[in-house]
C-alpha positions in Angstrom: -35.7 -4.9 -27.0 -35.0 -7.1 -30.2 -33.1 -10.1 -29.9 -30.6 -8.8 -31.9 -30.1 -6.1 -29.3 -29.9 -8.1 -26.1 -27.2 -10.3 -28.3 -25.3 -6.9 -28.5 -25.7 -6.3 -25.0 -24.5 -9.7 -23.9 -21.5 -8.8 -26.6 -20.7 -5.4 -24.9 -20.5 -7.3 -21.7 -18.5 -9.9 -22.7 -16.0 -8.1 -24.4 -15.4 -5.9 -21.1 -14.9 -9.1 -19.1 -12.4 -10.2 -21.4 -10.9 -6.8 -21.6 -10.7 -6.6 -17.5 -9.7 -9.7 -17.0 -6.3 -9.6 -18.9 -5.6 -6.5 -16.5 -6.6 -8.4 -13.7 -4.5 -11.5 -14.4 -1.4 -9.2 -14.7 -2.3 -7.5 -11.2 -3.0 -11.1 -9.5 0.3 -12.3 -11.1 1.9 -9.0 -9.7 0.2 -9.3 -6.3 1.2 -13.4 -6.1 5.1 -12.6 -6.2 4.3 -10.9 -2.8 2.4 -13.8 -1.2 3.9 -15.6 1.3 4.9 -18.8 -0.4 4.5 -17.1 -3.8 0.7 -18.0 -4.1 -2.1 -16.1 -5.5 -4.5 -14.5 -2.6 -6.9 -17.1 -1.4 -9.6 -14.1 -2.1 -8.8 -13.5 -5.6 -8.4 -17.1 -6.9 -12.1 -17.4 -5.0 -13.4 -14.4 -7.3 -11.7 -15.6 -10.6 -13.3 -19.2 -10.0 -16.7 -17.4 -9.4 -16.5 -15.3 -12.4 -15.8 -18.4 -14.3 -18.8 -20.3 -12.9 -21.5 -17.4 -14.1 -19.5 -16.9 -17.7 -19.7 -20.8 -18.1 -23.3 -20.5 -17.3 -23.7 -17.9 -19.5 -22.2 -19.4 -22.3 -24.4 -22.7 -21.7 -27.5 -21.0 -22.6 -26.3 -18.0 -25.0 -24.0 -20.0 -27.2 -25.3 -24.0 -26.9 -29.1 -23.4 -26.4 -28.6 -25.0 -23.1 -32.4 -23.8 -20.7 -31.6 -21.4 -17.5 -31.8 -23.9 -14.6 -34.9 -24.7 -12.6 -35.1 -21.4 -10.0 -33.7 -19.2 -12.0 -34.8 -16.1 -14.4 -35.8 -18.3 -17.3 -35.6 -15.9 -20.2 -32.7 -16.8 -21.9 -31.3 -12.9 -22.5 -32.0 -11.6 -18.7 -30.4 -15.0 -17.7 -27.4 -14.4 -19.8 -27.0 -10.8 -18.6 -27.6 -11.4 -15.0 -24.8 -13.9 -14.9 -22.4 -11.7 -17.1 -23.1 -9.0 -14.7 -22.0 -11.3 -12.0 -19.2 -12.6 -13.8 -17.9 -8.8 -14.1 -18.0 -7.8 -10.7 -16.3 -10.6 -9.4 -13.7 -10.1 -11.7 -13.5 -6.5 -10.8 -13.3 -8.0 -7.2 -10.3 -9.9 -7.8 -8.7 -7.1 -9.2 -9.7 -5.0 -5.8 -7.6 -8.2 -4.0 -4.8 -8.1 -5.8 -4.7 -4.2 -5.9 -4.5 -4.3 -1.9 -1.8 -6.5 -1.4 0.2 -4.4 -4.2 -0.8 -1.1 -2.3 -0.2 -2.5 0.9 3.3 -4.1 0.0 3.7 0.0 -1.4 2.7 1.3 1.8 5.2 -0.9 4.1 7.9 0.1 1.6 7.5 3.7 1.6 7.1 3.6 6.1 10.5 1.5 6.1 12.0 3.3 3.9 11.4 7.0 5.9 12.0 4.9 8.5 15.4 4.3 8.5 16.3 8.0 8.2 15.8 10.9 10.4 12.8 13.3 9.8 15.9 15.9 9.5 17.5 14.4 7.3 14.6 13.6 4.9 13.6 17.7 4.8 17.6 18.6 4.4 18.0 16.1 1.3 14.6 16.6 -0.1 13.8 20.4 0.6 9.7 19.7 -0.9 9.4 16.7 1.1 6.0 17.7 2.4 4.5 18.1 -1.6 6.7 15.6 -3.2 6.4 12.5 -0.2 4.1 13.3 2.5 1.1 14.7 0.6 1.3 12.6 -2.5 1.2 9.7 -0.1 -1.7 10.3 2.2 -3.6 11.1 -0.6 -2.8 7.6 -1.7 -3.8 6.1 1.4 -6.7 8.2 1.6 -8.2 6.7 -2.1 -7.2 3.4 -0.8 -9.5 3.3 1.7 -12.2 4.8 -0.6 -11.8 2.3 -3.4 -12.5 -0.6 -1.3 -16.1 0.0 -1.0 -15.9 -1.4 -4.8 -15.9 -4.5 -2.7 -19.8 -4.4 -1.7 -20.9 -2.7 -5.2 -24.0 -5.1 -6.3 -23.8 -6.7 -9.6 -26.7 -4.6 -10.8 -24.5 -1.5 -10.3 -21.1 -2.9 -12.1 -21.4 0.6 -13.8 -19.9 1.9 -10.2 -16.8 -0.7 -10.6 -14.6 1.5 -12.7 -14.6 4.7 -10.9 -13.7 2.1 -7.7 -11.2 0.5 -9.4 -9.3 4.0 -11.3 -8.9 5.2 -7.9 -6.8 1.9 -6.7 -4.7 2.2 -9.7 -4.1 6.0 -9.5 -2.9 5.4 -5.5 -0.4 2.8 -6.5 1.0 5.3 -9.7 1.0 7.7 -6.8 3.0 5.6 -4.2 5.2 4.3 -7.3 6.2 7.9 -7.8 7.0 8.7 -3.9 9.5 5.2 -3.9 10.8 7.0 -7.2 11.7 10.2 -5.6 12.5 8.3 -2.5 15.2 6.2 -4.3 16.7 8.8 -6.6 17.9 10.6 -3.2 19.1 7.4 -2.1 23.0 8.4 -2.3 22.4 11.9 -0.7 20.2 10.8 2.4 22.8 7.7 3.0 25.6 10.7 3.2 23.7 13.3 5.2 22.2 10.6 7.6 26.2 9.4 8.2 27.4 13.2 8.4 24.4 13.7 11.1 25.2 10.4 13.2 28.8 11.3 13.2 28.0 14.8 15.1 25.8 13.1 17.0 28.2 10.7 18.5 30.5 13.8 18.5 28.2 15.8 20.8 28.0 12.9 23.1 31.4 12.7 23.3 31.7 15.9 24.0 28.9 15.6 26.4 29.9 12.6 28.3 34.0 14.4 28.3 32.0 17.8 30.0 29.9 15.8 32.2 33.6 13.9 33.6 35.4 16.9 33.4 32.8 18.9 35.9 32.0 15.4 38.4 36.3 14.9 38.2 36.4 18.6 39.3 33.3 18.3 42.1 35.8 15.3 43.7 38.3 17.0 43.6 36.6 20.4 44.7 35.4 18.2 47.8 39.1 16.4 48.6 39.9 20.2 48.6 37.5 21.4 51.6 37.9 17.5 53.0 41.6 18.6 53.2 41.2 22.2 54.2 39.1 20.8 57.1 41.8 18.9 58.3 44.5 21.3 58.1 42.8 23.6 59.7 42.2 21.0 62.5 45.5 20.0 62.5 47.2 23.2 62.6 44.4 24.6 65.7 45.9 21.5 68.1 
């Protein structure tokens, strides 16, 4: 490979860590609004300072001359690559953290939310419930769990990141879309839940009224015999 072609190489990288990382930062920004205390994850600020450490090393030796250190690859291209390679995945890495808390914030939402209403009530105000919450969201879940494994993807495989990282993004469009629906019901399941509690309370007024009614009438059935008892008594002297 010609010099000129490891240059374009270390270009094509480059430009994809600079193209990531301004997705990244809005994600970490996102992701930092639902810290505790407002702060960016402690794990993504550690990637984003190691991704800075192997570009800055990187740009040492590929744009001021500067030599690899001692213990290193000492060819300047495989240097520059190895690092930029590094410097990709941990930016991809930071995007994983981020993603989580932003899925994971989704995920508490959407189980409050069904929550507070009754499983009735959910299938009477939304008659697809099963397709348009239920499925949409373990599916969610599901490629949640699968994208983290872009955690322990080597930097010589940063080619895997991006199929990782599409499936992270496509679960939070997907639980975005189930808060949609949830919210755009929001007037109906408030009425329905109300009109359901009401009977309910009704029925157990009705129920506890029944259940006086019949222990009222047991007393009084047994008063009767008491009383028959002693008449009978009474009247035999």
């Amino acid at each position: 490979m010609t010099p000129e072609q490891n240059d374009e190489k270390l270009v094509v990288l480059s430009r994809q860590i600079a193209g990531l990382y301004i997705e990244v930062k809005k994600q970490v920004i996102a992701s930092e609004k639902l810290s505790p205390g407002a702060r960016v994850p402690v794990q993504a600020l550690n990637e984003l300072r190691n991704a800075f450490d192997h570009y800055m090393r990187t740009e040492a030796v590929w744009r001021h001359g500067i030599k690899p250190g001692k213990g290193t690859v000492q060819d300047p291209s495989a240097y520059c690559e190895k690092n930029l390679q590094k410097a990709l995945g941990h930016v991809y890495r930071a995007g994983y953290d981020a993603l989580d808390v932003l899925t994971m914030n989704r995920i508490r939402q959407i189980e409050k939310y069904a929550d507070s209403y009754q499983i009735s009530t959910l299938h009477t105000v939304i008659t697809d419930y099963a397709v348009r919450i239920r499925q949409p969201f373990e599916e969610a879940v599901q490629q949640c769990d699968g994208a983290k494994q872009g955690k322990d993807v080597e930097p010589e495989h940063v080619d895997l990141h991006p199929g990782f990282f599409a499936e992270y993004k496509t679960a939070l469009k997907k639980f975005d879309s189930v808060l949609d629906v949830l919210h755009a019901y929001d007037k109906d399941l408030i009425a329905v839940e109300k009109e359901t509690c009401m009977r309910e309370v009704e029925a157990a007024t009705r129920y506890r009224k029944q259940r006086n009614y019949a222990f009222v009438g047991f007393i009084l059935a047994v008063i009767g015999i008491i009383l028959t008892i002693v008449l009978s008594r009474c009247q035999s002297q």
